[in-house]
C-alpha positions as CSV (number, residue, x, y, z in Angstrom):
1,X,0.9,4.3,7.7
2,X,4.0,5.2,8.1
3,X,6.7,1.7,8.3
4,X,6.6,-1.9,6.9
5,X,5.4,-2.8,10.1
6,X,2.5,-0.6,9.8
7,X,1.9,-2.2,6.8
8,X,2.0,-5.1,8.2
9,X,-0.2,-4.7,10.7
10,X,-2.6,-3.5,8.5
11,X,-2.6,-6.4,6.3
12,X,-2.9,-8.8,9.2
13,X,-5.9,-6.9,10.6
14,X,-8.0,-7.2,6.9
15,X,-7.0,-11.2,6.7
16,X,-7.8,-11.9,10.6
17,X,-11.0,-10.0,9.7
18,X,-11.9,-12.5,7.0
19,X,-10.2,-15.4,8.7
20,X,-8.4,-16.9,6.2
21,X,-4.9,-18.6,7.4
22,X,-1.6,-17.1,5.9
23,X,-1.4,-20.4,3.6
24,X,-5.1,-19.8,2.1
25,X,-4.2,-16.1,1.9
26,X,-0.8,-16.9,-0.2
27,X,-2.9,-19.2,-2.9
28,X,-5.8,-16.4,-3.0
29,X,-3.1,-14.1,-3.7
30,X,-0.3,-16.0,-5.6
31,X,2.5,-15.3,-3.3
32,X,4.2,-17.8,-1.4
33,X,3.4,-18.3,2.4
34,X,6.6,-17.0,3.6
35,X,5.8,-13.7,1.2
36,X,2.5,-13.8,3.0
37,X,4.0,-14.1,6.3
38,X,6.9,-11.3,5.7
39,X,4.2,-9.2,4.4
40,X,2.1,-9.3,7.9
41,X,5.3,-9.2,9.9
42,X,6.8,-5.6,8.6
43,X,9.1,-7.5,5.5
44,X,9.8,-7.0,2.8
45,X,11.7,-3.5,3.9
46,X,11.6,-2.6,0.3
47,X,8.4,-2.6,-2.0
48,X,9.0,-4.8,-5.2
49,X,6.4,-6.0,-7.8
50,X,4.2,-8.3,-6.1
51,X,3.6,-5.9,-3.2
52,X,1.2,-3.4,-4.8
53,X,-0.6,-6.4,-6.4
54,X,-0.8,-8.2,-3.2
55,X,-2.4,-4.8,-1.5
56,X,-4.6,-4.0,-4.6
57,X,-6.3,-7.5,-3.9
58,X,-6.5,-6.7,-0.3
59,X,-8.3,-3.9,-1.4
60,X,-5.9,-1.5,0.6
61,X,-2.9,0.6,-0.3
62,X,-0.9,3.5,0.4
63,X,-2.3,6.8,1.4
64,X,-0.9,9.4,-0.9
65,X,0.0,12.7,0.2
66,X,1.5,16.0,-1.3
67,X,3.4,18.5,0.0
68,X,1.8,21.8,-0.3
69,X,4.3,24.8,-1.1
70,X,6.2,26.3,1.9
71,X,3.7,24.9,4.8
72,X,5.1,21.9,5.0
73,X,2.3,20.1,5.7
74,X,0.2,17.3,3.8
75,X,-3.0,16.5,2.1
76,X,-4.8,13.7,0.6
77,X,-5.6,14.0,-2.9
78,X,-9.8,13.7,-2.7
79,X,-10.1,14.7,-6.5
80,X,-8.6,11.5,-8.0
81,X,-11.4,8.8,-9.3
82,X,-12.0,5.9,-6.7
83,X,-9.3,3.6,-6.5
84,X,-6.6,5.9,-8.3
85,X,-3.9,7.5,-6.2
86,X,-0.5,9.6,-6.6
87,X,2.3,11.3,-5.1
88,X,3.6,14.7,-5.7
89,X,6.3,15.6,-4.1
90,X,7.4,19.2,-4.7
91,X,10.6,19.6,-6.3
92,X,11.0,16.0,-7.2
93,X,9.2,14.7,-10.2
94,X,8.0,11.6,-10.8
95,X,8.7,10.6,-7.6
96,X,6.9,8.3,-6.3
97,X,4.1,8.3,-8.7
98,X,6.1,6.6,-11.9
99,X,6.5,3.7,-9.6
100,X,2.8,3.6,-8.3
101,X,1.3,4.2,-11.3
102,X,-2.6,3.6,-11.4
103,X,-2.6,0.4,-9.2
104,X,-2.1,1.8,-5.4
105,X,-5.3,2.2,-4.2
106,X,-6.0,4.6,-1.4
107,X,-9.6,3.8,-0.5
108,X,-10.5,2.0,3.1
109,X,-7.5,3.8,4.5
């Protein structure tokens, strides 16, 4: 998952799965339809606080990767409990992670 759209398409994919309509979604969920909508359609461009909420109900979430040293290239943190995930980026602190915290969830992903 690499865009809003991804995102998007993701969430679409788990409610079309359970057949719920946006509207029935957006109760379940406590967002508005048009959030609900947005949501499935690559929008909001930038995460605020209901998105991680919204996903954590989903039961889906951001994958969290790290950058390992000089190699450049990623990895998935498989130590974490279930349900518990963060970044690390190298050289930037915090990051990512402060604004996660322990509610992105990276399992089904």
């Amino acid at each position: 998952m690499r865009t809003t759209q991804d995102l998007g398409l993701m969430v679409h994919g788990v409610r079309t799965r359970h057949q719920p309509t946006q509207a029935e979604l957006a109760v379940r969920l406590g967002v508005s339809r048009r959030y609900s909508s947005e949501l499935e359609t690559g929008r909001p461009k930038v995460p605020n606080a209901k998105l991680l909420p919204v996903l954590d109900q989903l039961g889906v979430g951001p994958v969290v990767r790290e950058v390992v040293h000089d190699h450049r290239q990623c990895r998935l943190h498989p130590h974490l409990p279930a349900g518990v995930s963060r970044m690390r980026a190298i050289g930037s602190p915090g990051g990512l992670h402060t604004l996660l915290g322990k509610v992105a969830r990276a399992d089904n992903l």
